[in-house]
GUKESE-775201 format. One record per atom (N, C-alpha, C): x, y, z; residue in three letters. Coordinates in steps of 0.001 Angstrom, whole numbers, plus 524288, in hexadecimal, padded with zeros to 5 digits. Example, Ala and Ser with C-alpha at 12.3 -4.5 7.8 and 13.67 -1.06 7.14 Angstrom:
<sites>
833867E9C681E78ALA 8300C7EE6C81E78ALA 833907F31C81E78ALA 832327F73681BA8SER 835667FBDC81BE4SER 832648001E81EBESER 
</sites>
This chain:
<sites>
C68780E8FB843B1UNK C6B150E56D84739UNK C67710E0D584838UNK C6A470DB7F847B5UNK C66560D63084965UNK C67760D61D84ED6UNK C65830D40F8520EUNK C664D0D244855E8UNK C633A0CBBC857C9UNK C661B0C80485A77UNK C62B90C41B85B15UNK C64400C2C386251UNK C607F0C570864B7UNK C5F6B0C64A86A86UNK C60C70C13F86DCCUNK C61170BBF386AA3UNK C5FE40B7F586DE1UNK C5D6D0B66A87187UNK C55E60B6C786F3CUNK C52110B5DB8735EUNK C528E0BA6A8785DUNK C52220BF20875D4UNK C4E390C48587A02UNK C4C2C0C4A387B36UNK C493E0C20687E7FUNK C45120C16688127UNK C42D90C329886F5UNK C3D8B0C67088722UNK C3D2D0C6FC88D5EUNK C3C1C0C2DC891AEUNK C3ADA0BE1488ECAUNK C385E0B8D089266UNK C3A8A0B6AB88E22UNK C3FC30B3D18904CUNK C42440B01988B00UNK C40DC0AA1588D46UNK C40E10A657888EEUNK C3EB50A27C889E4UNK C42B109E7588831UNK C488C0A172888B4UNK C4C9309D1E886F7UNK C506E09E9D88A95UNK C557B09C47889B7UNK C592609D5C88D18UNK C5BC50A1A888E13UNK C5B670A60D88A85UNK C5DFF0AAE188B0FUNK C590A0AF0488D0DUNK C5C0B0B01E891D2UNK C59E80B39D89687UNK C5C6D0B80D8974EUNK C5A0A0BC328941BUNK C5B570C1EE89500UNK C5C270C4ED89846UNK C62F20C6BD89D47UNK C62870C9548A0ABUNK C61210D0DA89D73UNK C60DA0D1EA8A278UNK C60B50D9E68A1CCUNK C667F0DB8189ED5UNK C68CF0D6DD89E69UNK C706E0D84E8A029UNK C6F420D8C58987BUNK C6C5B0D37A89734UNK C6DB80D3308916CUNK C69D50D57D88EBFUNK C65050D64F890D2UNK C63100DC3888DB0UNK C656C0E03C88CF0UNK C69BF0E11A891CFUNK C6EE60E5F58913AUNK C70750E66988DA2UNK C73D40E20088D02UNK C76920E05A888C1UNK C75940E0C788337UNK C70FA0DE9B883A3UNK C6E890DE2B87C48UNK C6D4B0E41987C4EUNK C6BF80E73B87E32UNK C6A320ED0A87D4CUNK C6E910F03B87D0AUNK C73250EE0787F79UNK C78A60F0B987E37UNK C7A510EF6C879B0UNK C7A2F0EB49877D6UNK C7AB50E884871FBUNK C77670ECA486E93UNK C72EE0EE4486F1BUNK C6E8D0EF4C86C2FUNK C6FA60F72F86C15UNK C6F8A0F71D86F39UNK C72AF0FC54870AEUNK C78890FFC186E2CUNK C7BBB0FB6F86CE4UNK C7FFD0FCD686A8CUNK C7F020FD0286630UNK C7C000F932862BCUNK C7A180F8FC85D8BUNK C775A0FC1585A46UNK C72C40FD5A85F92UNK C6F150FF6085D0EUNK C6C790FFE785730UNK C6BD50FC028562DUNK C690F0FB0284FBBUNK C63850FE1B84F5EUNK C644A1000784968UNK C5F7F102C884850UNK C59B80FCED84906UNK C5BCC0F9CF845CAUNK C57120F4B984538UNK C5B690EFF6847F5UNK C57C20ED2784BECUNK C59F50E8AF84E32UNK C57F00E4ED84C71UNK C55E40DF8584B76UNK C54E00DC1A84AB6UNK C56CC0D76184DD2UNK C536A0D668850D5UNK C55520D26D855ABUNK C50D20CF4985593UNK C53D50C8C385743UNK C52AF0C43885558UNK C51360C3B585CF6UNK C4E540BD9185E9EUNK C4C8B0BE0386332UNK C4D7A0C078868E7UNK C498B0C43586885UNK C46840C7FB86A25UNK C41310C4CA86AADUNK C3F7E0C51E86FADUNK C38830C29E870DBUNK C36340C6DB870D2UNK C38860CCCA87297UNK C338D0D13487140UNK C37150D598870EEUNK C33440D9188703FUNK C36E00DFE8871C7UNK C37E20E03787605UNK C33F00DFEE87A38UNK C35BB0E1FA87EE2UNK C3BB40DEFA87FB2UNK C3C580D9A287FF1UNK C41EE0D7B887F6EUNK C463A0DBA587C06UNK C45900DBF98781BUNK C48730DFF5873A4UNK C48D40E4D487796UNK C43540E75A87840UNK C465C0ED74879E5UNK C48E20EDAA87F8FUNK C49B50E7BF8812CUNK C4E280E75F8859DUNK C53CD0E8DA88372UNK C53A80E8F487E96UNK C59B50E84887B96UNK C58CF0EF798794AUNK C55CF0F020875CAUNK C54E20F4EF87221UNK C51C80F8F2873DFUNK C560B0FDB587435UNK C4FE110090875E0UNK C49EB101EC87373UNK C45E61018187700UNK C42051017B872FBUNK C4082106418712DUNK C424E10A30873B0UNK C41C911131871B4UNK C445D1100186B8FUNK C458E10E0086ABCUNK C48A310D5886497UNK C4837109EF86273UNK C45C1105B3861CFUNK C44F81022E85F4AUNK C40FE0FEE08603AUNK C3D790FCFD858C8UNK C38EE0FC6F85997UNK C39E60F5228594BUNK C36770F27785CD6UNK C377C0EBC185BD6UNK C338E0E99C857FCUNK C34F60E6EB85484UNK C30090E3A885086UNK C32A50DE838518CUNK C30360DC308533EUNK C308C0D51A855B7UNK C2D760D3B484FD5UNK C2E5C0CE2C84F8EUNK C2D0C0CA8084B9DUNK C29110C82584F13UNK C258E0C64984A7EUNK C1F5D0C51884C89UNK C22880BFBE84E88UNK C276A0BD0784D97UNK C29130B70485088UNK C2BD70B7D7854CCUNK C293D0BC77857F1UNK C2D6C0BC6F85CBAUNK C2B600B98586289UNK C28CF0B4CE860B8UNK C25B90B28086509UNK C2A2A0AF4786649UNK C29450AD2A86C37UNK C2D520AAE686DBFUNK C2DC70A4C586D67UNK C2A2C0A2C1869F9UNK C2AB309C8886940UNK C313E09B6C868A3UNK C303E0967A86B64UNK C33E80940286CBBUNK C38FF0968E86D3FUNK C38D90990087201UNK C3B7709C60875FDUNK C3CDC09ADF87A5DUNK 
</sites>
């Protein structure tokens, strides 16, 4: 499964501001699916991610370009 988060971030530095309501949400999304391998596009870290996935089950490998320039 791809996924592209639209800027996940725990300290976002653009206009989309993450309530508790839509971490709900994306983990209910993520939840119904449940994919063996995810592949998701911005994401600023894991800890953001295992707001969505549980981390008892799944391991995160970030790309060495996950710095937040021009964010």
């Amino acid at each position: 499964m791809t996924w592209n988060f639209q800027w996940l971030a725990d300290h976002p530095k653009n206009d989309i501001q993450r309530a508790a309501k839509d971490y709900q949400a994306l983990k209910q999304i993520f939840l119904t699916h449940q994919p063996d391998v995810l592949a998701f596009q911005e994401v600023n870290s894991a800890k953001s991610l295992y707001r969505v996935i549980p981390k008892e089950q799944y391991q995160v490998f970030m790309s060495s370009r996950n710095d937040e320039r021009g964010r």
